[in-house]
PDB file of N, CA, C and O in Angstrom:
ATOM      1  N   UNK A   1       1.426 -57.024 -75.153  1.00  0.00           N
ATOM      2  CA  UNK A   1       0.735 -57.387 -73.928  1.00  0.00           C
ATOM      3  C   UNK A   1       0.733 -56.237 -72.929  1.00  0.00           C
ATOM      4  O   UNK A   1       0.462 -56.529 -71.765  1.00  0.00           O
ATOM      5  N   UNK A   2       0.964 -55.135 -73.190  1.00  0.00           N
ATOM      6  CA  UNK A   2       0.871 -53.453 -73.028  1.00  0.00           C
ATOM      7  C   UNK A   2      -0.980 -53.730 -72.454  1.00  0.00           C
ATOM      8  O   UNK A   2      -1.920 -53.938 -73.221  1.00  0.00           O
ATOM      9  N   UNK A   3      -1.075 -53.625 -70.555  1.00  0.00           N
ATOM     10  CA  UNK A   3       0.250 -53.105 -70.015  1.00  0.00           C
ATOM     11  C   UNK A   3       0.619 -53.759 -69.196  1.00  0.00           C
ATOM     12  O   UNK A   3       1.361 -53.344 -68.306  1.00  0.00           O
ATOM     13  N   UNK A   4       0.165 -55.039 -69.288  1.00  0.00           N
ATOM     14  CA  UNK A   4       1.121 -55.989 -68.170  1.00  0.00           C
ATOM     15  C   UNK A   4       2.424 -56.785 -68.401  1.00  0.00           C
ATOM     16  O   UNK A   4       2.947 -57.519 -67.562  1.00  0.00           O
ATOM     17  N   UNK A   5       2.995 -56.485 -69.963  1.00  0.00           N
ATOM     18  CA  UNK A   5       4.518 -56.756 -70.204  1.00  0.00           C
ATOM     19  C   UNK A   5       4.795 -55.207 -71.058  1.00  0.00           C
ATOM     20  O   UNK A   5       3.816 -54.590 -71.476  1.00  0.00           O
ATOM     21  N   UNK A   6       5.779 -54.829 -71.200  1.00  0.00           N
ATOM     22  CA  UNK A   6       6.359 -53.886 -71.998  1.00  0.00           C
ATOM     23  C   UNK A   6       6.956 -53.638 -73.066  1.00  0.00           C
ATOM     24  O   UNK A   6       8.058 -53.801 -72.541  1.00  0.00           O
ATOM     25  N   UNK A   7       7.241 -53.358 -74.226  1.00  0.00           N
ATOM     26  CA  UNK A   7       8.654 -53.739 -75.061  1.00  0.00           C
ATOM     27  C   UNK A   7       9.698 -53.677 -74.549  1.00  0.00           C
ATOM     28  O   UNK A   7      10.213 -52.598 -74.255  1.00  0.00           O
ATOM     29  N   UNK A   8      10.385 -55.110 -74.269  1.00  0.00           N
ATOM     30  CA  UNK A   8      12.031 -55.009 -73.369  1.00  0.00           C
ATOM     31  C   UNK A   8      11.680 -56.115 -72.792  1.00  0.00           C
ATOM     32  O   UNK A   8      12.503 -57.030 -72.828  1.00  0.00           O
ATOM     33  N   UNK A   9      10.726 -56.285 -72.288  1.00  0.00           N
ATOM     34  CA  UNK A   9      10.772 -56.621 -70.805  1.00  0.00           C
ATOM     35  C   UNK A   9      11.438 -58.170 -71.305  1.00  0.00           C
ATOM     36  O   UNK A   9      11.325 -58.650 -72.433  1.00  0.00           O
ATOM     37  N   UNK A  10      11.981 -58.640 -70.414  1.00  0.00           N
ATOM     38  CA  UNK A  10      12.882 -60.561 -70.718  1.00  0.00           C
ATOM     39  C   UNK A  10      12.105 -61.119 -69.521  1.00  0.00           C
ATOM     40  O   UNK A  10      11.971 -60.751 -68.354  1.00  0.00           O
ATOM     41  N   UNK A  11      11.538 -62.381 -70.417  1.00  0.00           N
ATOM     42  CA  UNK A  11      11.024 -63.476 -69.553  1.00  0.00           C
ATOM     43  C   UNK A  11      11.308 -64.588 -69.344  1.00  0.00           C
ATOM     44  O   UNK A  11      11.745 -65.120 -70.364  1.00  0.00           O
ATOM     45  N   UNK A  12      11.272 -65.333 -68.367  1.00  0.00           N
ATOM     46  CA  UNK A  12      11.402 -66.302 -67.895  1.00  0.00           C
ATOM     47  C   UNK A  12       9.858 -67.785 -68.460  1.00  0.00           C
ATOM     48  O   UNK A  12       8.708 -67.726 -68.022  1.00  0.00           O
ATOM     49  N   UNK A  13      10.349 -68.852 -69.416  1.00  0.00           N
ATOM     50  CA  UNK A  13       9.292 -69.077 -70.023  1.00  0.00           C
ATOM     51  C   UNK A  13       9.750 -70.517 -69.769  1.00  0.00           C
ATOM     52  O   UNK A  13      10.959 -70.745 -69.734  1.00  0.00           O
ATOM     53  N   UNK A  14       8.618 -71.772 -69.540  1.00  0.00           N
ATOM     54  CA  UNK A  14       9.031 -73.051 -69.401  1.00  0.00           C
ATOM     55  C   UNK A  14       7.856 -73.776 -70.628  1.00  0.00           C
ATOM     56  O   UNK A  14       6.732 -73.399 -70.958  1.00  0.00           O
ATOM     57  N   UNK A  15       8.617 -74.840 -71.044  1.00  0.00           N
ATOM     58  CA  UNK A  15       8.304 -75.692 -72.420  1.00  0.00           C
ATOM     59  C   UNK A  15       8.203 -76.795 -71.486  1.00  0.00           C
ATOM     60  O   UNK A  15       8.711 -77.349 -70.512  1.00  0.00           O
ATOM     61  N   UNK A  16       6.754 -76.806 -72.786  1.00  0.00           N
ATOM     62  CA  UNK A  16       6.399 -78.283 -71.816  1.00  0.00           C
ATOM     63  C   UNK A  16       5.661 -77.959 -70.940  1.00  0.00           C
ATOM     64  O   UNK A  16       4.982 -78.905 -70.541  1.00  0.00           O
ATOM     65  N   UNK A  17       5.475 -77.004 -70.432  1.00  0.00           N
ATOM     66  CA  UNK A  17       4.599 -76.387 -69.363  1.00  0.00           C
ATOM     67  C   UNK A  17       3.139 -76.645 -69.465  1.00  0.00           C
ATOM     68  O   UNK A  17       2.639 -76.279 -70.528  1.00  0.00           O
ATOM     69  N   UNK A  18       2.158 -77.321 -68.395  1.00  0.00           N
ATOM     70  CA  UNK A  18       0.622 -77.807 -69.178  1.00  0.00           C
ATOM     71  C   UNK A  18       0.264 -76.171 -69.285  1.00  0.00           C
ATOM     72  O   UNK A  18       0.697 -75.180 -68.697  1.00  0.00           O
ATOM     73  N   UNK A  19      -0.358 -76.302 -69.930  1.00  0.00           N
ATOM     74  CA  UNK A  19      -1.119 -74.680 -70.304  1.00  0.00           C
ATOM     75  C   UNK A  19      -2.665 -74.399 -69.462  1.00  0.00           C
ATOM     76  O   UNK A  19      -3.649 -75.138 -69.469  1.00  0.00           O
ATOM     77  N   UNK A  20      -2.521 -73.319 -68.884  1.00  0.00           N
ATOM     78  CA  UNK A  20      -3.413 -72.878 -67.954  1.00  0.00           C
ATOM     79  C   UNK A  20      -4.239 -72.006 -68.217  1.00  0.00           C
ATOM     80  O   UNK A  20      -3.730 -71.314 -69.099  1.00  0.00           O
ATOM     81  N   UNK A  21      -5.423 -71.555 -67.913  1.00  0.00           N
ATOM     82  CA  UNK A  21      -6.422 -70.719 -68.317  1.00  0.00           C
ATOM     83  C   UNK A  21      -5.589 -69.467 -67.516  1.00  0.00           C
ATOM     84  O   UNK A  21      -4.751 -69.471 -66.614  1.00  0.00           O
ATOM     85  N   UNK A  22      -6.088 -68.653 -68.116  1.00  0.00           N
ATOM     86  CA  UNK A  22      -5.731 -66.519 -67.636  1.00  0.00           C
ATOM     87  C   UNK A  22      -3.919 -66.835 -67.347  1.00  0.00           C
ATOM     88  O   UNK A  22      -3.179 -66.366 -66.481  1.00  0.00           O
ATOM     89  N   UNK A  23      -3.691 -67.613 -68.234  1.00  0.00           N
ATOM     90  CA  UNK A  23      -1.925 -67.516 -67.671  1.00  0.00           C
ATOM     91  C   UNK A  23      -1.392 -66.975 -69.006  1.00  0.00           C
ATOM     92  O   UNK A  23      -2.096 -67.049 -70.013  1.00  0.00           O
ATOM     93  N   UNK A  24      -0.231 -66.460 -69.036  1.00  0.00           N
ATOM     94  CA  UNK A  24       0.186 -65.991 -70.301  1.00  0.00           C
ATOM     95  C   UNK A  24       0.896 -67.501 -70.781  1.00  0.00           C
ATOM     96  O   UNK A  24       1.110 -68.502 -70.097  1.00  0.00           O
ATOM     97  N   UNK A  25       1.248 -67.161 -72.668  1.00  0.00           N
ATOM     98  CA  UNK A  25       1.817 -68.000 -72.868  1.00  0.00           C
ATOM     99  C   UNK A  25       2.868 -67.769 -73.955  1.00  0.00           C
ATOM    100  O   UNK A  25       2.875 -66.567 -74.221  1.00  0.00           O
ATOM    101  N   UNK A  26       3.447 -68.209 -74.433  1.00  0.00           N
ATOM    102  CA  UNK A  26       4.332 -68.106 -75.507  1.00  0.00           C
ATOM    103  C   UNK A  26       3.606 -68.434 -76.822  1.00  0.00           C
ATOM    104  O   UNK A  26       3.798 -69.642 -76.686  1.00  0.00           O
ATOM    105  N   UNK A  27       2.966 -68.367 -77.922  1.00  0.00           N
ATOM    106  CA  UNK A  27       1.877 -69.400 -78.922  1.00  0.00           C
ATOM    107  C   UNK A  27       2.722 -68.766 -79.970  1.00  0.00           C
ATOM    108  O   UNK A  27       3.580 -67.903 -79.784  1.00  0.00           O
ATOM    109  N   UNK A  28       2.213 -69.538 -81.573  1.00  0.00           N
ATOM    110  CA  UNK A  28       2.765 -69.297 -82.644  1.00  0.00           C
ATOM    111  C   UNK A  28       0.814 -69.067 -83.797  1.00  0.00           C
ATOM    112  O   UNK A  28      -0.110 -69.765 -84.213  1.00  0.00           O
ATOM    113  N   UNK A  29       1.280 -67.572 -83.771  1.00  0.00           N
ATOM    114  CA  UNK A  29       0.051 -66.754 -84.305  1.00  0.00           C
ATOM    115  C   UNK A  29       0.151 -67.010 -85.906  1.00  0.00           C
ATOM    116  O   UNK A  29       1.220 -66.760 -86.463  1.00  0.00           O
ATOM    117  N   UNK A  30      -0.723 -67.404 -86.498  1.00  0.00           N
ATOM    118  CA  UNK A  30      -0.906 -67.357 -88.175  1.00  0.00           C
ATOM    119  C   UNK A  30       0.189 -66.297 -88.786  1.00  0.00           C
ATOM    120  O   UNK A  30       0.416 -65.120 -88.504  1.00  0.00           O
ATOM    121  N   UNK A  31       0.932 -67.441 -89.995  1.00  0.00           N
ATOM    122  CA  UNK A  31       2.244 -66.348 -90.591  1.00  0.00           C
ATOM    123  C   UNK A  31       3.224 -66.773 -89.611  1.00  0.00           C
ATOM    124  O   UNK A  31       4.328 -66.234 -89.682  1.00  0.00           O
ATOM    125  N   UNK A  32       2.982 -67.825 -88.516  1.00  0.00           N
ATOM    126  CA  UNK A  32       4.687 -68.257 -87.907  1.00  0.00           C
ATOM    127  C   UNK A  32       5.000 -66.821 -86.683  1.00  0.00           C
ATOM    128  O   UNK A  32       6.014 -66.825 -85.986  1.00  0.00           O
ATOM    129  N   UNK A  33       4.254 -66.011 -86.628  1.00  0.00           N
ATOM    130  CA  UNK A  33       5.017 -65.025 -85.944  1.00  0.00           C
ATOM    131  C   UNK A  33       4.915 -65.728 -84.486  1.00  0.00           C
ATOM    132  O   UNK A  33       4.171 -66.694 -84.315  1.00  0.00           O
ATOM    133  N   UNK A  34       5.791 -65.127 -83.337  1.00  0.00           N
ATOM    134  CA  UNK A  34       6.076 -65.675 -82.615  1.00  0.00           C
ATOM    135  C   UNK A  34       5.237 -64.698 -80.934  1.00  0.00           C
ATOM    136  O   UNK A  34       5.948 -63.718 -80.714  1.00  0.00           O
ATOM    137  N   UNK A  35       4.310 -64.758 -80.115  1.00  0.00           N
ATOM    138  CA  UNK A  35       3.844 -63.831 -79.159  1.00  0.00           C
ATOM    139  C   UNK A  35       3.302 -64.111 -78.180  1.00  0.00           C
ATOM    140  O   UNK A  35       2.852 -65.256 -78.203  1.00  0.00           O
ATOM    141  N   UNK A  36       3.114 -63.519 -77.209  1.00  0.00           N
ATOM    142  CA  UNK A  36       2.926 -63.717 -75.647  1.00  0.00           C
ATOM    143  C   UNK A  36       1.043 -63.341 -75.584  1.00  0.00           C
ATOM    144  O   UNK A  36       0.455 -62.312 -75.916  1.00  0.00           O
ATOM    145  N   UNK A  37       0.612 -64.374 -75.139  1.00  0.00           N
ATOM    146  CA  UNK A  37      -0.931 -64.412 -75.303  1.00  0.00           C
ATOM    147  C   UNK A  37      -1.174 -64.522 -73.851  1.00  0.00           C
ATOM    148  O   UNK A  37      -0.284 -64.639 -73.009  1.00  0.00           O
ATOM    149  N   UNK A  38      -2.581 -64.473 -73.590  1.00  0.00           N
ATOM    150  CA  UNK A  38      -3.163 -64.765 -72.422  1.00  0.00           C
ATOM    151  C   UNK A  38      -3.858 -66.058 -72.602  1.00  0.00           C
ATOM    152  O   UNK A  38      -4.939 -65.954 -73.182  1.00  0.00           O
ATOM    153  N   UNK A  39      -3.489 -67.314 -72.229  1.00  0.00           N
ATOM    154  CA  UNK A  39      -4.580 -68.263 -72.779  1.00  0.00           C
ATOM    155  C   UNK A  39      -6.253 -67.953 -72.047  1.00  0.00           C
ATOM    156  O   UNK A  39      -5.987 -67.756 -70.861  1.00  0.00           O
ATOM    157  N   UNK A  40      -7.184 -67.875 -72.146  1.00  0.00           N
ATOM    158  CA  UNK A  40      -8.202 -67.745 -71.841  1.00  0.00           C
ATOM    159  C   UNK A  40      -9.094 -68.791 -71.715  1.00  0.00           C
ATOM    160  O   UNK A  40      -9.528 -68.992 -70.581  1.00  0.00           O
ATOM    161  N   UNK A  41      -9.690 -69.923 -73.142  1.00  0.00           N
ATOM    162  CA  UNK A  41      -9.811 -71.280 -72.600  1.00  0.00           C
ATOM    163  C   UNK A  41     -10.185 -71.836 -73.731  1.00  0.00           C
ATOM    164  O   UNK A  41     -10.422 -71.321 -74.824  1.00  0.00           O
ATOM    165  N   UNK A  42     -10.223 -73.129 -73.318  1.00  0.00           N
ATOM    166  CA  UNK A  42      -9.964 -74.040 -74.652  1.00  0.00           C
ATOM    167  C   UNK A  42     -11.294 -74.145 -75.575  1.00  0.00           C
ATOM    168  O   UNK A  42     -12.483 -74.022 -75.279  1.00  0.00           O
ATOM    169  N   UNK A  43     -10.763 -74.371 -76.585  1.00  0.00           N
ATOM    170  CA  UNK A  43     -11.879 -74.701 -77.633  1.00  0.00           C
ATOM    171  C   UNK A  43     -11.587 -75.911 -78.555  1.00  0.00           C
ATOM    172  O   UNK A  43     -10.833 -75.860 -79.527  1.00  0.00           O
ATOM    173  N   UNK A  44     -11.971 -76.528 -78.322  1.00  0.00           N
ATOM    174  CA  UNK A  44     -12.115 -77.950 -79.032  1.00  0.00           C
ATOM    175  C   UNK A  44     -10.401 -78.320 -78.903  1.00  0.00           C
ATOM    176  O   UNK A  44      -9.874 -77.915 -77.866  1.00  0.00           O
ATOM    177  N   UNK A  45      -9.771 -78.844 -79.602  1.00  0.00           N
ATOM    178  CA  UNK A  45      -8.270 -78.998 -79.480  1.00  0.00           C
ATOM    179  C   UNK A  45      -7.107 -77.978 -79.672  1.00  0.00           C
ATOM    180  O   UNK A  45      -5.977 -78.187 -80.114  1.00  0.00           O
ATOM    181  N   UNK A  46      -7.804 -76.553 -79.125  1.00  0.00           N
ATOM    182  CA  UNK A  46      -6.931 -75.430 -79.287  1.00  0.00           C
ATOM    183  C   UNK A  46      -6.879 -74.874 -78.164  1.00  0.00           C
ATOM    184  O   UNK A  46      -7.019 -75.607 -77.185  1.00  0.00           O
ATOM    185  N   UNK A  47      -6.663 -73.416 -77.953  1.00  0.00           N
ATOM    186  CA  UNK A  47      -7.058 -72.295 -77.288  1.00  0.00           C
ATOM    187  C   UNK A  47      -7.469 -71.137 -77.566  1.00  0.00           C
ATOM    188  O   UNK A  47      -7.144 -70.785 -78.700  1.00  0.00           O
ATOM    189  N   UNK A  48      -8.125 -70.313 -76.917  1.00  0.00           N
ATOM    190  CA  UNK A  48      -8.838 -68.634 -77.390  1.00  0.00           C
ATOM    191  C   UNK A  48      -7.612 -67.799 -76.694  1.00  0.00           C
ATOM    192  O   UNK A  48      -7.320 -67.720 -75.501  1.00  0.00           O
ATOM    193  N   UNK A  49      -7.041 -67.247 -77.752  1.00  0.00           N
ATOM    194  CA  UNK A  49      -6.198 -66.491 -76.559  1.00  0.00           C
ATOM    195  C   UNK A  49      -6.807 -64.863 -77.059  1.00  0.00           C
ATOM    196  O   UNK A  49      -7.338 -64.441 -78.086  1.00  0.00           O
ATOM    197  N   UNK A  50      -6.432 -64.287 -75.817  1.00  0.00           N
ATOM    198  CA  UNK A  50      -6.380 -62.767 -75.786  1.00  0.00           C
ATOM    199  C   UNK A  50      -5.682 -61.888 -75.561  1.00  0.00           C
ATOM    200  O   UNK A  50      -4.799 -62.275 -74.795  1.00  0.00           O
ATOM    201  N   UNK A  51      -5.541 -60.523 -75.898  1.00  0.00           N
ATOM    202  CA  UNK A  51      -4.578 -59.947 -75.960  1.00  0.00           C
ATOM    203  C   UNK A  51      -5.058 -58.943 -74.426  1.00  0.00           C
ATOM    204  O   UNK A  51      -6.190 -58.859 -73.949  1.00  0.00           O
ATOM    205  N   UNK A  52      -3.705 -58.235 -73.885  1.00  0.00           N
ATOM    206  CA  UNK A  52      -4.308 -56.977 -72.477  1.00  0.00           C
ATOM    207  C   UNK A  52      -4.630 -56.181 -72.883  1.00  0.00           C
ATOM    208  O   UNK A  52      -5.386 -55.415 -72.285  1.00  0.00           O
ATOM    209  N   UNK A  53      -4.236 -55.992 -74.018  1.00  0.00           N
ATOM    210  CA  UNK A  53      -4.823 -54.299 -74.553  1.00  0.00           C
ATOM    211  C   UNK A  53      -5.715 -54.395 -76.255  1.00  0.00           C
ATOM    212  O   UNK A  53      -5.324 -54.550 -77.412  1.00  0.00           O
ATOM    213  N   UNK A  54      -7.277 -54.174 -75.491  1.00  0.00           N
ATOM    214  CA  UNK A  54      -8.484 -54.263 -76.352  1.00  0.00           C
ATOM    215  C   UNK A  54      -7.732 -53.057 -77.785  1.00  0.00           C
ATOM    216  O   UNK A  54      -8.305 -53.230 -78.861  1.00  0.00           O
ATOM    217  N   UNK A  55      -7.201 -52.549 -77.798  1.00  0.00           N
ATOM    218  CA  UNK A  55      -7.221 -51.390 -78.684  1.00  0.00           C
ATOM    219  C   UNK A  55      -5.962 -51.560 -79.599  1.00  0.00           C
ATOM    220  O   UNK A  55      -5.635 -50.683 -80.398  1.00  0.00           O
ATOM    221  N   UNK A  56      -5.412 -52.495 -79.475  1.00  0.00           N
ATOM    222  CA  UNK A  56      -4.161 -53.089 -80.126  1.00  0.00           C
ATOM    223  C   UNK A  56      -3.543 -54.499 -79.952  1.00  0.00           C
ATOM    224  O   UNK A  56      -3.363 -55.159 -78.929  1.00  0.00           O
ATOM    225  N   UNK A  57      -3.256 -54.784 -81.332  1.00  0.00           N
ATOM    226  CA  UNK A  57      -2.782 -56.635 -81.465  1.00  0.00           C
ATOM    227  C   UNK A  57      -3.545 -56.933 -81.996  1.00  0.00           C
ATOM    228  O   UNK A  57      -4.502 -56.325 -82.476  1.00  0.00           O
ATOM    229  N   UNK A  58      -3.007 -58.769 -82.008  1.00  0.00           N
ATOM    230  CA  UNK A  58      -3.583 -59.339 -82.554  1.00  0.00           C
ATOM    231  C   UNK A  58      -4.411 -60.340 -81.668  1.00  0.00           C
ATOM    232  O   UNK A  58      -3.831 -60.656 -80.629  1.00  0.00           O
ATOM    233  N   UNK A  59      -5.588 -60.876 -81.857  1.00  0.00           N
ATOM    234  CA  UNK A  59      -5.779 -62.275 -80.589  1.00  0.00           C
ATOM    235  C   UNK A  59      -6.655 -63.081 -81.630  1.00  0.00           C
ATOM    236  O   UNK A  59      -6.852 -62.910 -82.833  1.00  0.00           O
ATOM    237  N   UNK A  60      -7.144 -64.097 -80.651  1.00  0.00           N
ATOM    238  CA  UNK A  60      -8.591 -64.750 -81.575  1.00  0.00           C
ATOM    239  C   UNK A  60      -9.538 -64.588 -81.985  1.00  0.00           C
ATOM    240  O   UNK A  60     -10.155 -65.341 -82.738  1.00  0.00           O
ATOM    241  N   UNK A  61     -10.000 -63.106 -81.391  1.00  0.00           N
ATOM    242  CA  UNK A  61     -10.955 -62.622 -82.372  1.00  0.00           C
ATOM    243  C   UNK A  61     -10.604 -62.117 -83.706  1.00  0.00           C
ATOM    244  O   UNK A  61     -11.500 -61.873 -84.515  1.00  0.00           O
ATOM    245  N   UNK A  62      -9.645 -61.981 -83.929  1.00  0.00           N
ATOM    246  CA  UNK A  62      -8.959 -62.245 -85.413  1.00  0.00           C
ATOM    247  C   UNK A  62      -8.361 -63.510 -86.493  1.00  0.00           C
ATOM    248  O   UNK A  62      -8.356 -63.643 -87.717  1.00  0.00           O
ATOM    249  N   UNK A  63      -7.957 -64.191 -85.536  1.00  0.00           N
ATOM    250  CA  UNK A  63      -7.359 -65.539 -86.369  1.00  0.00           C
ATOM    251  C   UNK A  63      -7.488 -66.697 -85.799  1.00  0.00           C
ATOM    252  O   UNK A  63      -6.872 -67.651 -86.275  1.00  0.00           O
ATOM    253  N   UNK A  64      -8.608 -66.926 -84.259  1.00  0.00           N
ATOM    254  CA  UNK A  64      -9.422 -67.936 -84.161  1.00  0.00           C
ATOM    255  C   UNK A  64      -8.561 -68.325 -83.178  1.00  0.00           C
ATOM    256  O   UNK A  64      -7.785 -67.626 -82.526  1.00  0.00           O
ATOM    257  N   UNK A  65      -8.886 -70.224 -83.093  1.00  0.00           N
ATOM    258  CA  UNK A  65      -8.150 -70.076 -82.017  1.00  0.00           C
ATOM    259  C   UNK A  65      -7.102 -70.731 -82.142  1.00  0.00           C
ATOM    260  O   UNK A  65      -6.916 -71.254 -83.241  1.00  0.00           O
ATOM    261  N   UNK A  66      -5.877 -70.957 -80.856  1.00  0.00           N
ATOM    262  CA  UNK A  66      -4.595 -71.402 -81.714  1.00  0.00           C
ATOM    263  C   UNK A  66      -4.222 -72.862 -81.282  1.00  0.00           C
ATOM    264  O   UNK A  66      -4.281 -73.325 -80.143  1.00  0.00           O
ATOM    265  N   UNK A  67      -3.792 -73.539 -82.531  1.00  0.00           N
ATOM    266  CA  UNK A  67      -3.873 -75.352 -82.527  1.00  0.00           C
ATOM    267  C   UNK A  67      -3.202 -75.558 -80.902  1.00  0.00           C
ATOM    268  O   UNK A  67      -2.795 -74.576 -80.282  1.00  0.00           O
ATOM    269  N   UNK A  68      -3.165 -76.520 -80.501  1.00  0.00           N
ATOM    270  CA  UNK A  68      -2.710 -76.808 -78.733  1.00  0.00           C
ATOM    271  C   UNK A  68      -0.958 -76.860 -79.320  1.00  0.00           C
ATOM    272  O   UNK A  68      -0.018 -76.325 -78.733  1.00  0.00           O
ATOM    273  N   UNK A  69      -0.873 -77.654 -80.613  1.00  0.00           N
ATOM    274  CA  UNK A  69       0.805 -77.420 -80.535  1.00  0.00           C
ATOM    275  C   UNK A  69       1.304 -76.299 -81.049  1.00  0.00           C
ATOM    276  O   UNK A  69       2.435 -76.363 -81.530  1.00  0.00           O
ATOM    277  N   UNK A  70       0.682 -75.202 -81.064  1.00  0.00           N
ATOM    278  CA  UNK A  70       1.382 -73.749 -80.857  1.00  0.00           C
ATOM    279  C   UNK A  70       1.213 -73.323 -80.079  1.00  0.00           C
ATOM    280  O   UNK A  70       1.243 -72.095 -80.167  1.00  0.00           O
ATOM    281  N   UNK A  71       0.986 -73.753 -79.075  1.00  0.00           N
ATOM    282  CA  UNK A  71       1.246 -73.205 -77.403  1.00  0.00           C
ATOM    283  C   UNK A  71       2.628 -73.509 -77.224  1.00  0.00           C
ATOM    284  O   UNK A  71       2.811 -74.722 -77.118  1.00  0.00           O
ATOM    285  N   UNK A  72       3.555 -72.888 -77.163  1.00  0.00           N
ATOM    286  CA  UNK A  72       4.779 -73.638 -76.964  1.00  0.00           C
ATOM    287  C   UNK A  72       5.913 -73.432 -75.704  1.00  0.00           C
ATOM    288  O   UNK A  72       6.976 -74.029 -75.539  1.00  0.00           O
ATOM    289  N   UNK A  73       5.396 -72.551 -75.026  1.00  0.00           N
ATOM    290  CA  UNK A  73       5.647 -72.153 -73.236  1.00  0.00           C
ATOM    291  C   UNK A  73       4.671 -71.316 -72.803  1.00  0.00           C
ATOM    292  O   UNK A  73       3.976 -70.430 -73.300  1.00  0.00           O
ATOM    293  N   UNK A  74       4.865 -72.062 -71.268  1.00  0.00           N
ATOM    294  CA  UNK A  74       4.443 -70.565 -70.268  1.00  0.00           C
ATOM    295  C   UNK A  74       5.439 -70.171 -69.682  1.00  0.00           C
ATOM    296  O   UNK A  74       6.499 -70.643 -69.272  1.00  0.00           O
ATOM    297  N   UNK A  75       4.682 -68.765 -69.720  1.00  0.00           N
ATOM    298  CA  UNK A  75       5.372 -67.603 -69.054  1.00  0.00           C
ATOM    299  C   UNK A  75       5.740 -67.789 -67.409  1.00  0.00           C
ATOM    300  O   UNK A  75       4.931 -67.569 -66.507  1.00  0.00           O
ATOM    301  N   UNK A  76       6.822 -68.140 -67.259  1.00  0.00           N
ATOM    302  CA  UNK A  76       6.407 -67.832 -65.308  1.00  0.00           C
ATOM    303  C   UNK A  76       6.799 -66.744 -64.492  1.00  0.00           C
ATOM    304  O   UNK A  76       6.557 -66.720 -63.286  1.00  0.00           O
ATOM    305  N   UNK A  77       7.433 -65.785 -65.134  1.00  0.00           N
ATOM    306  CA  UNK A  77       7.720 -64.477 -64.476  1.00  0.00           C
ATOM    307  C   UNK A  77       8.332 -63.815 -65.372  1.00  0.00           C
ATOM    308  O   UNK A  77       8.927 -64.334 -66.316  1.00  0.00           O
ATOM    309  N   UNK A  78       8.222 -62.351 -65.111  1.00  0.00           N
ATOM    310  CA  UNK A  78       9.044 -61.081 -65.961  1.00  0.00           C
ATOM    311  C   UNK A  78      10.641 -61.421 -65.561  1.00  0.00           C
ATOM    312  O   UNK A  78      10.562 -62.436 -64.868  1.00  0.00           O
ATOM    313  N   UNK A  79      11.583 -61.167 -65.640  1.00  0.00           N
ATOM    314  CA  UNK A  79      12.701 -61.557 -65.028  1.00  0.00           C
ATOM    315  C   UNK A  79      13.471 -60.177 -65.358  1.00  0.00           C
ATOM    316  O   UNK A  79      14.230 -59.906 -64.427  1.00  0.00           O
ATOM    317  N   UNK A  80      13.504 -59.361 -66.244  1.00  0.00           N
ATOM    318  CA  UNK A  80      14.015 -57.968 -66.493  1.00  0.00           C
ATOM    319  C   UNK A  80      12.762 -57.107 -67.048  1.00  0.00           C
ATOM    320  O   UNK A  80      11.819 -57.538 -67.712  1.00  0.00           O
ATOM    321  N   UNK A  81      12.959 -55.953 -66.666  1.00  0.00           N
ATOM    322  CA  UNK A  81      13.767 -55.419 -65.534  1.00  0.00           C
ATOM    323  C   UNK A  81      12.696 -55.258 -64.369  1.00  0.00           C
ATOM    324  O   UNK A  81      11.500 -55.014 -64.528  1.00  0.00           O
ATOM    325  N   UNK A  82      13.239 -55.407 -63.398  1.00  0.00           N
ATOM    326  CA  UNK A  82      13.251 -55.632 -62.191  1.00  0.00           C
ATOM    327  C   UNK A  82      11.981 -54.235 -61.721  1.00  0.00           C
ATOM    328  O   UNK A  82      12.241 -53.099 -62.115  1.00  0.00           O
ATOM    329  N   UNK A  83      11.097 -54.400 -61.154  1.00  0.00           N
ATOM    330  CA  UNK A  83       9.953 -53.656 -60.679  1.00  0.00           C
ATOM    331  C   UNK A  83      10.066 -53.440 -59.527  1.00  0.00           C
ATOM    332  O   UNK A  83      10.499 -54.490 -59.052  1.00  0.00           O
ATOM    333  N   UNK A  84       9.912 -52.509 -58.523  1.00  0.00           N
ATOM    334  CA  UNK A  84       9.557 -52.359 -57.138  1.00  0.00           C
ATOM    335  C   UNK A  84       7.927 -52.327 -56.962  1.00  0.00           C
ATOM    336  O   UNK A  84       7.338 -51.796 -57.903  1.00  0.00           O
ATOM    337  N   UNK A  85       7.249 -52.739 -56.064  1.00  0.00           N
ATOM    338  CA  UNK A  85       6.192 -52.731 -55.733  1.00  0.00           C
ATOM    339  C   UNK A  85       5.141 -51.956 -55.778  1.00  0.00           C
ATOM    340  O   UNK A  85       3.932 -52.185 -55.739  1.00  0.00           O
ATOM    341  N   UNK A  86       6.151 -50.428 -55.916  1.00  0.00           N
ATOM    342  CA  UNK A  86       5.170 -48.832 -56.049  1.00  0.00           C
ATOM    343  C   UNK A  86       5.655 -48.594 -57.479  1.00  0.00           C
ATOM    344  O   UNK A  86       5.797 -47.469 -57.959  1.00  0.00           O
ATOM    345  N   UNK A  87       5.884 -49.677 -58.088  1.00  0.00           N
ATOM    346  CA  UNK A  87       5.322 -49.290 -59.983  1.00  0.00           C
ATOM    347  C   UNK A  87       6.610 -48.841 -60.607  1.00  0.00           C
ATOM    348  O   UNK A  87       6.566 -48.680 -61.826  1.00  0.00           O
ATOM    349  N   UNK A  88       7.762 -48.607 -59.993  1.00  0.00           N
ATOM    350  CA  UNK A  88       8.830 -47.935 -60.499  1.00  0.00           C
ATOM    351  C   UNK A  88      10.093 -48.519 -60.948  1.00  0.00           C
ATOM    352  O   UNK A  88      10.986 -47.795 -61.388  1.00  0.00           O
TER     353      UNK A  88
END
């Protein structure tokens, strides 16, 4: 999700959470793997998710869209490490 999460970064994620359009989420991608999506919006009893960076990953324009019970949290904040305001 390069570049609005990082490798490292620890989040803060709630289950059970209703799932929201342009919010990130926690989903379970074809093959069980486990990743932080952007939900974008629903399609029939799923979601389209997308990835931040067009030039790498995986999203639904590859493996469609993902069933509603593999949405399995949202994201509600980065929680490590800690950002200051001027990016640093």
């Amino acid at each position: 999700m390069e570049p609005t999460l990082a490798h490292g970064d620890r989040l803060l994620v709630r289950h059970g959470a209703q799932p929201r359009e342009h919010q990130l989420a926690v989903v379970v991608l074809p093959g069980g793997v486990l990743a932080v999506k952007r939900l974008s919006h629903r399609v029939g009893t799923g979601w389209w998710v997308q990835r931040d960076n067009p030039v790498e990953g995986v999203d639904s324009r590859t493996v469609g869209a993902v069933p509603e019970a593999d949405v399995r949290a949202m994201v509600v904040r980065r929680v490590w490490p800690v950002r200051r305001r001027d990016g640093h």
